[in-house]
Every structure is written in structure tokens, then in C-alpha cells.
C-alpha positions as CSV (number, residue, x, y, z in Angstrom):
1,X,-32.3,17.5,80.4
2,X,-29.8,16.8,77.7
3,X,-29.0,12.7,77.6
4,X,-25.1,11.7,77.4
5,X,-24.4,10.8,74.3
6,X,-23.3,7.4,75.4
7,X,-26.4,6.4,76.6
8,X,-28.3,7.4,73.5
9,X,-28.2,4.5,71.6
10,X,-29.3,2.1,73.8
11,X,-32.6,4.7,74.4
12,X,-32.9,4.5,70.6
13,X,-32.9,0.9,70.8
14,X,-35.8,1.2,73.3
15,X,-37.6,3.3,71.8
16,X,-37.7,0.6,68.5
17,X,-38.5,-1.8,70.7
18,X,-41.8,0.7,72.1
19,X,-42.7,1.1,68.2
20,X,-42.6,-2.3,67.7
21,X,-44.7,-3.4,70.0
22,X,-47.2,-0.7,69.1
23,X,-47.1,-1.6,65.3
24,X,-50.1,-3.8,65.4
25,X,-52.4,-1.1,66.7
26,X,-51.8,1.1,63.8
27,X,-52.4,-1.6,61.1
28,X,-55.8,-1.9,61.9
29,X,-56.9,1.4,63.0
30,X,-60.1,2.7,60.9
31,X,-59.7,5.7,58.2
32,X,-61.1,8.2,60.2
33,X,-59.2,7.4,63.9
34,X,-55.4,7.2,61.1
35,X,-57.2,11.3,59.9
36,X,-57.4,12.2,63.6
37,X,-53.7,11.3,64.2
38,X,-52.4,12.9,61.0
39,X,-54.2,16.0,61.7
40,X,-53.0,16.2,65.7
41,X,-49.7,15.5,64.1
42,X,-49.7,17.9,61.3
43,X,-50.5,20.6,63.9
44,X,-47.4,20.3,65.7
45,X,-45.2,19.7,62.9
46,X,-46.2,23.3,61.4
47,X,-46.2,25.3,64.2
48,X,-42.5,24.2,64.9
49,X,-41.7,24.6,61.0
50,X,-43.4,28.2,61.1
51,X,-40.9,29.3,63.4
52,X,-37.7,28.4,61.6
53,X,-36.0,30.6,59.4
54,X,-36.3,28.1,56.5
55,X,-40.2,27.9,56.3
56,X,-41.6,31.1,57.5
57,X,-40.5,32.8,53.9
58,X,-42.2,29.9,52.8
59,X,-45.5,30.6,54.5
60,X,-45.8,34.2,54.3
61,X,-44.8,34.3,50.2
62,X,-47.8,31.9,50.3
63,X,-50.3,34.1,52.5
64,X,-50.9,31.5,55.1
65,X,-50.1,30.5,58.8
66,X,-50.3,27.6,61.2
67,X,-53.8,27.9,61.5
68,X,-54.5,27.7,57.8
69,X,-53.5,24.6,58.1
70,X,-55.7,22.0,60.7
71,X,-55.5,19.0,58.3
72,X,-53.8,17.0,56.3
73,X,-55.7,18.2,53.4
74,X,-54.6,21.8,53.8
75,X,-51.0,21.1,52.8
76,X,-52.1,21.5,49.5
77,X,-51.7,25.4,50.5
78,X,-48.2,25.1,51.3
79,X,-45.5,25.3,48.5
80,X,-43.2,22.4,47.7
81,X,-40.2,21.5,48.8
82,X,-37.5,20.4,46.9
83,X,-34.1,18.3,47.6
84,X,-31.6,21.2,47.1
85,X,-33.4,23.6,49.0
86,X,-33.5,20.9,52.0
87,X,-30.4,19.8,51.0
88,X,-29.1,23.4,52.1
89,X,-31.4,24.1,55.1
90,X,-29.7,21.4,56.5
91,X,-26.0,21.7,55.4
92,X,-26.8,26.1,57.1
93,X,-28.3,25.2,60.2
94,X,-25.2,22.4,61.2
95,X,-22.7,24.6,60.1
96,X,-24.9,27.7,62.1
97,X,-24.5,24.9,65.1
98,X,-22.7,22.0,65.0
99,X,-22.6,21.4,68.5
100,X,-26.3,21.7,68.4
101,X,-26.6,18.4,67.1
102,X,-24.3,16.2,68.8
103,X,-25.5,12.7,69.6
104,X,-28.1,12.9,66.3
105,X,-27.8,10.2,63.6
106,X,-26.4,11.3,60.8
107,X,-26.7,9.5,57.3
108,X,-25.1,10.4,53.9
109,X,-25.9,9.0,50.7
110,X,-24.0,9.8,47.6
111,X,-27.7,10.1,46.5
112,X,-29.0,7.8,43.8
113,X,-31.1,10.4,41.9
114,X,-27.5,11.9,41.3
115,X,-27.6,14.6,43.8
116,X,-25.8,13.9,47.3
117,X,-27.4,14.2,50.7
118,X,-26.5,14.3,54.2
119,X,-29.5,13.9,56.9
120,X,-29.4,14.4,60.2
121,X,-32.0,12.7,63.0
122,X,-32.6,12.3,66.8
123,X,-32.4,9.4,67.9
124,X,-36.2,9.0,68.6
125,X,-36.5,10.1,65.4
126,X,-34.0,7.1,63.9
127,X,-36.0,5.0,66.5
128,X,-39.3,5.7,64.3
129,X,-38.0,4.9,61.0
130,X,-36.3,1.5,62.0
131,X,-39.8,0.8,63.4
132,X,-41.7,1.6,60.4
133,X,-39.2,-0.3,58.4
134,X,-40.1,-3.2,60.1
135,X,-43.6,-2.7,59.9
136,X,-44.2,-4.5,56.5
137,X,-42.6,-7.5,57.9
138,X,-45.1,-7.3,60.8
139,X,-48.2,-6.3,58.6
140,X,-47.1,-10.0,56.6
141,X,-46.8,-12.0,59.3
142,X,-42.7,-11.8,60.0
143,X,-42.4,-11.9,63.7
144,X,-38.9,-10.6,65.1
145,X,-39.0,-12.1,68.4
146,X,-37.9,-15.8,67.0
147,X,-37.7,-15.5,63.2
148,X,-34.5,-14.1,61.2
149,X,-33.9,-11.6,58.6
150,X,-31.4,-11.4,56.0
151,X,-30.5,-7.9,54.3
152,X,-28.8,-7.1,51.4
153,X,-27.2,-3.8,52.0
154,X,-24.4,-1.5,51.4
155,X,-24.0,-0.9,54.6
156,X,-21.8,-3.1,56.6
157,X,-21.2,-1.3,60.0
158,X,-21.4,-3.7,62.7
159,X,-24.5,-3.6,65.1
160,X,-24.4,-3.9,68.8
161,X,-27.7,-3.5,70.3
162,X,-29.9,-4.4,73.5
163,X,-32.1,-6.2,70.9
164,X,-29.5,-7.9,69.4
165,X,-27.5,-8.6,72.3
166,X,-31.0,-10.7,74.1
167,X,-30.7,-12.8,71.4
168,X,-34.5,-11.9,70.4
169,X,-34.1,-11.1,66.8
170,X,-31.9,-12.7,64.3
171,X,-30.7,-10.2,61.8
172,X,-27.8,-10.9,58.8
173,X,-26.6,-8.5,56.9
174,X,-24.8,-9.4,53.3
175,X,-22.9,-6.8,51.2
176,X,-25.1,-5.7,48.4
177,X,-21.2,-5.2,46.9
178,X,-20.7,-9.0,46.4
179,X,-20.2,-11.4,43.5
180,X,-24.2,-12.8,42.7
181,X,-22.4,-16.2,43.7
182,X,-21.3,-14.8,47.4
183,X,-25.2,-13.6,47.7
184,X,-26.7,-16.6,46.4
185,X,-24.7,-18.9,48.8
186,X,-24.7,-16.4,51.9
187,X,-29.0,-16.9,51.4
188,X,-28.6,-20.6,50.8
189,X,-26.4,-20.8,54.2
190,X,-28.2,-18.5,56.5
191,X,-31.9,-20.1,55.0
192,X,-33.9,-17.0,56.6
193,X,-37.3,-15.8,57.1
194,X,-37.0,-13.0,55.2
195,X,-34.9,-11.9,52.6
196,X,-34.5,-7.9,52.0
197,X,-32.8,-6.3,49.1
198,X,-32.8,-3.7,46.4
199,X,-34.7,-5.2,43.2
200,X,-31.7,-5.2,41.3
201,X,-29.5,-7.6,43.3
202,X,-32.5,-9.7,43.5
203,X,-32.2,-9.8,39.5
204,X,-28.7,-11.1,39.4
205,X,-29.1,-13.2,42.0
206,X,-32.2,-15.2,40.0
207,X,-29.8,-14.6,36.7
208,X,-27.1,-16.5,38.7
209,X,-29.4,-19.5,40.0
210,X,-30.8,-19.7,36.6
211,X,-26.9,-19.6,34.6
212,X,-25.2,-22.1,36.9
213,X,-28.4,-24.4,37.4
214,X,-28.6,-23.0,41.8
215,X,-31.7,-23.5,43.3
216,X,-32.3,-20.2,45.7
217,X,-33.7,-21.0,49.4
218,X,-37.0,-19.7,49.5
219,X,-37.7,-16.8,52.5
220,X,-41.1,-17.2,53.6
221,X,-41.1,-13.6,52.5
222,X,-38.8,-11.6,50.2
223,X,-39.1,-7.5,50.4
224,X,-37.8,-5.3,47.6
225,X,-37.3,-1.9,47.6
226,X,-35.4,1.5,45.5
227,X,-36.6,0.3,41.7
228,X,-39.8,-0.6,40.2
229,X,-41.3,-3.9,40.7
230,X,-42.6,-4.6,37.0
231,X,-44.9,-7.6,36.7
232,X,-42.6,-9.4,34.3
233,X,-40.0,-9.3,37.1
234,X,-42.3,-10.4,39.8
235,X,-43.6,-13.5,37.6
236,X,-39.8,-14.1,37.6
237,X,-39.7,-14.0,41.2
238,X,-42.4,-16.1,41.9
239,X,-40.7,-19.1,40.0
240,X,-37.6,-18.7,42.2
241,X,-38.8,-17.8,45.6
242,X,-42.8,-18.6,45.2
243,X,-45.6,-16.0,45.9
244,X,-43.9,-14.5,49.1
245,X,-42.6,-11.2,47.5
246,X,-44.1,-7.6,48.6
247,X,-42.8,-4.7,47.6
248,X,-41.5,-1.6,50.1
249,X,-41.7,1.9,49.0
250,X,-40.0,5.1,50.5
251,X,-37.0,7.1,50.3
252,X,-33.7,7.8,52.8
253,X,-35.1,11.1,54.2
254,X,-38.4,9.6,56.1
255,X,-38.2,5.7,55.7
256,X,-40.7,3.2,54.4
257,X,-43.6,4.5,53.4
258,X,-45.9,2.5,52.0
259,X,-45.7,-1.8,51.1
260,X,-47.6,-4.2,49.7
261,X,-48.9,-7.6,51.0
262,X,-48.3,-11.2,50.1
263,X,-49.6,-12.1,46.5
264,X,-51.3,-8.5,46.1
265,X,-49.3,-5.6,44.3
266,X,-52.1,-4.0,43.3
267,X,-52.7,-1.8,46.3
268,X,-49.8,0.3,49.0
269,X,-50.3,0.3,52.5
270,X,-49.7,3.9,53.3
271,X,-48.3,4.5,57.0
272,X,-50.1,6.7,57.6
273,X,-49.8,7.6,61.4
274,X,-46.0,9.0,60.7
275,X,-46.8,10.2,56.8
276,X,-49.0,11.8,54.9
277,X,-49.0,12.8,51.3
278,X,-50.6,14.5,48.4
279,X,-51.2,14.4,45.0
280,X,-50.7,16.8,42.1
281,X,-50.4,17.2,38.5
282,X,-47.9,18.9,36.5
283,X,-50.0,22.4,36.8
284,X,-50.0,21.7,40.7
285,X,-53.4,20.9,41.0
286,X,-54.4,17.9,43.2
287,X,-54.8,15.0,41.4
288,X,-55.7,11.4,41.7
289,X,-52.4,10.1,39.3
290,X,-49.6,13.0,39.3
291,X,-46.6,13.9,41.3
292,X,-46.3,12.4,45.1
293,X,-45.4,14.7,47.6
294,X,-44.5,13.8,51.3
295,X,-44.7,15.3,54.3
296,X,-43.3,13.4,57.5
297,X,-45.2,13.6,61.0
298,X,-42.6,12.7,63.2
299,X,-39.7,14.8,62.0
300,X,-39.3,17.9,64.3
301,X,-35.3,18.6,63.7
302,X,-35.6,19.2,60.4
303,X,-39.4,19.2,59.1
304,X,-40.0,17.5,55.9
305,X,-43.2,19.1,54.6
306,X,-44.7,18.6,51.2
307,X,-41.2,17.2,49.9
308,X,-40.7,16.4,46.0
309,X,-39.8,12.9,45.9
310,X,-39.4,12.8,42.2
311,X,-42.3,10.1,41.1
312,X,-45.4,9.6,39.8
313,X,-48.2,7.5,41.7
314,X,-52.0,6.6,40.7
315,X,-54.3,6.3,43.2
316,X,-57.9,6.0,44.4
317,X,-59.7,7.0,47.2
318,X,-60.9,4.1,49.2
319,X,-63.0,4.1,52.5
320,X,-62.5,7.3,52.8
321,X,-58.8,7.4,52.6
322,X,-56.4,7.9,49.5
323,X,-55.0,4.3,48.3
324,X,-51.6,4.0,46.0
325,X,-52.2,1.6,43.5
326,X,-49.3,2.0,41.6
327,X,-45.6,3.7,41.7
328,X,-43.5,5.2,38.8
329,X,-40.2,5.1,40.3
330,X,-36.7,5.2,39.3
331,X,-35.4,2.0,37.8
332,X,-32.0,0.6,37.8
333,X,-30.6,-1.1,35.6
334,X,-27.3,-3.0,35.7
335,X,-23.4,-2.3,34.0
336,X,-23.4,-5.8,31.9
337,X,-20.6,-7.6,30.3
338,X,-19.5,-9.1,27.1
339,X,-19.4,-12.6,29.1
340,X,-22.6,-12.6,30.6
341,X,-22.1,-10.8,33.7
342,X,-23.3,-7.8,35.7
343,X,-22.8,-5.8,38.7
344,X,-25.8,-3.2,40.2
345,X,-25.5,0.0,41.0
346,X,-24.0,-0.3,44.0
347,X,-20.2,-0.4,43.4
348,X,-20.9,2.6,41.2
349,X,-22.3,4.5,44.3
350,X,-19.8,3.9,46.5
351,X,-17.1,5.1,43.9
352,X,-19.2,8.9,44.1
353,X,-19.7,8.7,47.3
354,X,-15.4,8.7,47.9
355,X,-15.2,12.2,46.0
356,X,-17.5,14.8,47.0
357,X,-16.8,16.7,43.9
358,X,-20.5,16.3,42.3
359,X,-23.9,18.2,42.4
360,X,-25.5,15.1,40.1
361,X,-24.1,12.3,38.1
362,X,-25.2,10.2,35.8
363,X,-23.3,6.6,34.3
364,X,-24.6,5.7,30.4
365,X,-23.5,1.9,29.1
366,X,-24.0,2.4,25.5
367,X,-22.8,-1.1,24.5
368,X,-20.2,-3.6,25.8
369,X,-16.7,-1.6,25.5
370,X,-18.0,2.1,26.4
371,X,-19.5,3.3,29.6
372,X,-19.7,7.2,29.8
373,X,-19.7,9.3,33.2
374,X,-22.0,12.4,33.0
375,X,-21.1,15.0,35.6
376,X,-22.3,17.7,37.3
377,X,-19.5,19.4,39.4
378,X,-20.5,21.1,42.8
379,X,-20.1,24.8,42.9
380,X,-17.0,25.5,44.9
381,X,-15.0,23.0,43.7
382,X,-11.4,23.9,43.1
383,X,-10.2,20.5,41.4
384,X,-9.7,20.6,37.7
385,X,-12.0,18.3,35.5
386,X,-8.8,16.5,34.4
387,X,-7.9,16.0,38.2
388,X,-11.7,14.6,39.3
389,X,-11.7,11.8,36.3
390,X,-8.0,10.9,37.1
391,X,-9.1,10.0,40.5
392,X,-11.9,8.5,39.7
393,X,-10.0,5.8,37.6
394,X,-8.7,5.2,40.5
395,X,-11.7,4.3,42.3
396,X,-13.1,2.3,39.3
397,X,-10.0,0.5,38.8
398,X,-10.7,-0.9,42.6
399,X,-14.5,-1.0,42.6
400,X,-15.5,-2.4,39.5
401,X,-14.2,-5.3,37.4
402,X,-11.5,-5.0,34.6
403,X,-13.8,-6.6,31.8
404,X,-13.0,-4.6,28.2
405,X,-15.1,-1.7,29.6
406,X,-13.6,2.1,28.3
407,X,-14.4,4.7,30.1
408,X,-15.5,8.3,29.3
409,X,-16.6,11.6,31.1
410,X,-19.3,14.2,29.8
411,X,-19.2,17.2,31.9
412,X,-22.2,19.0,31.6
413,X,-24.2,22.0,33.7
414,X,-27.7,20.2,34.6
415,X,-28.7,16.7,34.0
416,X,-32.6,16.6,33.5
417,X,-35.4,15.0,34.7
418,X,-36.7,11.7,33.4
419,X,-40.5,12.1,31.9
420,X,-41.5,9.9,35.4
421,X,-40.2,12.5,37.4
422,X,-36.8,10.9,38.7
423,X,-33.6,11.5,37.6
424,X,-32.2,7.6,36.5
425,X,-28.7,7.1,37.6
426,X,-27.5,4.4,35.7
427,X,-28.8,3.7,32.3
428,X,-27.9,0.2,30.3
429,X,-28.2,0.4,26.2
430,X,-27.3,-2.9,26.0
431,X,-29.5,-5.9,25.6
């Protein structure tokens, strides 16, 4: 029986609620009972990939079928996937169906590898990704029922929950678009539990407390996420906030997948039970320290199997099951000022994300006057070069801050990949 759309977001509400609950199980279930559930999982997941038009060309060019593959181990068999080809399963089966899929969550992201996305979940399916986003906090002691949580985000749509509307759990969100003095005094106001934010507006924020002499409330845990934590910047962190950081890894199109705990960044706590990935090198071989590639468990509407997230991880196997001990990600860095200042990434996204004119993008500072846009334009497009940059003055003139900064546009076919396997959106020469 189809559910009224109406009533669906409540359901995915409880449905959090039943992951949430269930959240402490799964932290301390032994290697080979978290095998047992991948590998029930798995099953299902490729049976219903199998019969979709997207996969089955997949399989066969491969020689294999479902029952090739009993274990999570096997997905080594299966070729990888990467973001443009999921990109367009998607974008083909909603046009194939729109009405198909209404009532799912849908999500868009200018994309911050430089290539845009639109992703589209069930509700249950949203349901299990809020859940396992909370799981860090539960795995470090944050509990939602009467502690709060402040999160630094870009996106500022109101929430109206059951949740929420019981008074259970606290949650602030702050625009990861404002000033480093609006943040600083929005987490000094609010004083919560937990403080959640990309890494980089946790770096202007300390640069801010540190320039105007601000001493920054201290969470009893602050969670980072989308850049690399690098040790210099987490010795900077623990001066600020103490040793409460840990660090959240994972990626728009499956949520969190793996975190650290307090005062150990050595190690990633996979989660296993709605994830599994593998390993390879650059000759596709598995591979303790190569390419990470995921496959989601609890995906059915559009399967997610052996995706290329773009980055390099180390690992070990320990106890039996395969640890990451260390991430090579994309990292950030910031547009900076002849006075001082600096704004993230974030304005810079929002400005792509108003013209859906670009296949990948790319943003170079090479010192204090110049900042140069490197564009990749979507096939299709019928706007003139000329006609995309003209607008997107426009959009910087509102977004970002009119501080001496010229700007220039490179218009080029491909933009390559970075030697740690991501494509780095925003690159700062200067200092």
C-alpha cells in the first residue's frame, strides 16, 4: 500500500527514532555477527541491482551473477562505479518516471568535487542516514534525549518534526554562510553539547577567537567532517575546545561512514551494518592502502555498489575485520584577504549551485587581487561563455565580499584528478 505523502515525514521521523534506539546494539556487535549482516544484506542489495537496467550490463560484461556474489568480499568481482555514470542512472530513471518517485527525499548538491549531483531517497532510506549520522555522537557519549546539538550548515530549511516538537532533542542550526564573528557568538550563546561543522569553518572560527582575543565555549564534543583533519589542525583544536574533537567521515550519497572517538584519531569506526567497502590499488587489485570504494546496504532505490568515492585510505585488518586508520581526502582551503580575513567554501558553492551551467568547476586564489574560475560547461548548454561569467558576477557581487579581489574565468574541457584521488575545489596560493 502506497503511504500519502503527507504522512510520510512523520513515518520518517519514526523510523529515526527506531534507529536510534537500536544504535547501541550495533556498536558493540562482534566482527563476525557485523560479517553476517553485511553478507544477508549484500544479498538482497544485488539481486535487486541485477534486475535494473543500469547494472545487469554491468554484471554480465563482468561474467558474474547474484550468486557470485554471497559476501561482502566478492564485490571485488563487480566493476566500479563512478559519479557520472550514477549521476545519469538517476537523472534516466526520474525522467523515465517522475511520478514514480513522489514523496522521496530528494537532495542536490552543487557537488564539491566540482561535479553536481542530484540524489533521490525513500524516506526509510533518509530515516537510516539521519540515524547513522547520529551515531558518532552516540558511540561518544552524546545522548539526544536531554543534551543539545549545534550544527554549522548550509542548510537552513526549517525543521518541524515529532522529535522536535516533544521537546526531546535540542538541535540549533547556524549558517555555515556567516561572518566567523556571527558563528563564534551564536556557539558562545547557545553553549551546546556538541558542536558540528565542516573543518574549515571550525578554522576561521579559532582564527577569529585567536585575532580579537574570544574565548570559544567548549562542546563537550566537537565533530568535523568534508576535509582532512591534519594533526597540526587538531593540536590547534585541542587548545581552543580541549580533547573533545572526533572526526566524521562519509560522503552526500550514503551518509556517515565511519568516525573516530574522543582523544583517538588513529583508528575509524566503520558502520558497518549499513556499509561496506573495499580496497584497491591503482591496477585494481585489493589492497590494504589504495582507493576506497563503497557500497551501501540499505539503499534499494538506487543501489550504490562499489562506488568511487575519490580518496585514498590505509588500513589494517583487525580482529578479523578491515580497520581505517587513515583518510586522504579532499581539503579545503579558504579565499583570504589582504586584511586578514577569510570566507570557506561555502558562499562559493552556493553561487554554482544558482546556475546549473557546469559539469565541474574549479576556483584558483593565486594571491590577494586575482581569483580565477575554471569551468567545465555541461553538454547541452545553450548559454554563451560570455553570458555564464556575466551572471556569475552577479552572484559573486552578492555572495562574496567586495575586498580588491579580480576575477577571471578559464574555460577548459576536463579538470583532473588530484594525485589523492579527489578533485580539490578551491585551491588558496596565498600564505
Amino acid at each position: 500500500m502506497k503511504i500519502p505523502v503527507k504522512f510520510q515525514k512523520n513515518i520518517k521521523y519514526l523510523a529515526l527514532l527506531y534507529y536510534f534506539i537500536h544504535t547501541p546494539f550495533g556498536i558493540r556487535m562482534s566482527p563476525k555477527r557485523i560479517k553476517k549482516i553485511q553478507n544477508k544484506k549484500l544479498k538482497k542489495i544485488i539481486k535487486i541491482a541485477y534486475e535494473t537496467e543500469f547494472y545487469r550490463p554491468k554484471f554480465d560484461a563482468a561474467g558474474i551473477t547474484p550468486a557470485d556474489i554471497q559476501t561482502v568480499d566478492d564485490l571485488v568481482k563487480i566493476p566500479v562505479l563512478t559519479r557520472t555514470e550514477y549521476r545519469d542512472y538517476i537523472n534516466h530513471r526520474i525522467n523515465e518516471a517522475p511520478e514514480k518517485y513522489e514523496g522521496w527525499v530528494k537532495v542536490e548538491t552543487s557537488g564539491s568535487t566540482g561535479i553536481p549531483l542530484e540524489l533521490w531517497f525513500t524516506p526509510s532510506e533518509h530515516a537510516v542516514m539521519h540515524a547513522k549520522a547520529f551515531r558518532a555522537y552516540r558511540h561518544n557519549g552524546f545522548h539526544f534525549i536531554y543534551q543539545s546539538l549545534l550544527s554549522l550548515t548550509h542548510n537552513m530549511k526549517p525543521t518541524h518534526s515529532l522529535i522536535k516538537k516533544s521537546g526531546l532533542f535540542r538541535m540549533y542550526k547556524a549558517s555555515a554562510l556567516d561572518e566567523p564573528a556571527t558563528m563564534v557568538e551564536k556557539l558562545n550563546r547557545i553553549k551546546p553539547d556538541v558542536l558540528s561543522a565542516n573543518l574549515s569553518n571550525i578554522v576561521v572560527m579559532m582564527k577569529h577567537a585567536e585575532d580579537h582575543h574570544t574565548k570559544l565555549f567548549q562542546p563537550k564534543l566537537v565533530a568535523v567532517i568534508s576535509e582532512v583533519l591534519t594533526q597540526r589542525i587538531y593540536e590547534m583544536m585541542k587548545e581552543h575546545f580541549g580533547d573533545c574533537m572526533i572526526d566524521k567521515y562519509g560522503c552526500i550519497e550514503t551518509g556517515l561512514l565511519a568516525y573516530t572517538l574522543k582523544g583517538d584519531i588513529s583508528k575509524y569506526n566503520f558502520i558497518n551494518e549499513y556499509n561496506a567497502f573495499i580496497v584497491l590499488d591503482d591496477q585494481m587489485r585489493p589492497a590494504d592502502n589504495g582507493n576506497i570504494y563503497i557500497t551501501s546496504l540499505f539503499q534499494r532505490g538506487f543501489p550504490l555498489i562499489n562506488y568511487q568515492l575519490g580518496d585514498r585510505v590505509e588500513t589494517r585488518v583487525e580482529n578479523g575485520e578491515r580497520i581505517i586508520t587513515k583518510i586522504y581526502g579532499r581539503s579545503n582551503d579558504l579565499i583570504k584577504y589582504s586584511d586578514g580575513t577569510s570566507v570557506t567554501f561555502h558562499p562559493l558553492e552556493r553561487i554554482m549551485s544558482s546556475i546549473p551551467c557546469f559539469a565541474q568547476f574549479r576556483f584558483i586564489q593565486e594571491d590577494y587581487e586575482n581569483l580565477t574560475f575554471v569551468l567545465v560547461k555541461r553538454a547541452g548548454v545553450s548559454l554563451s561563455n560570455e553570458e555564464i561569467e556575466k551572471e556569475l558576477l552577479q552572484f559573486v557581487k552578492k555572495h562574496l565580499p567586495e575586498k580588491g579581489l579580480q576575477y577571471h574565468f578559464l574555460w577548459v574541457d576536463e579538470i583532473p584528478v588530484e594525485k589523492n584521488g579527489k578533485i580539490r575545489t578551491l585551491i588558496s596560493k596565498v600564505p
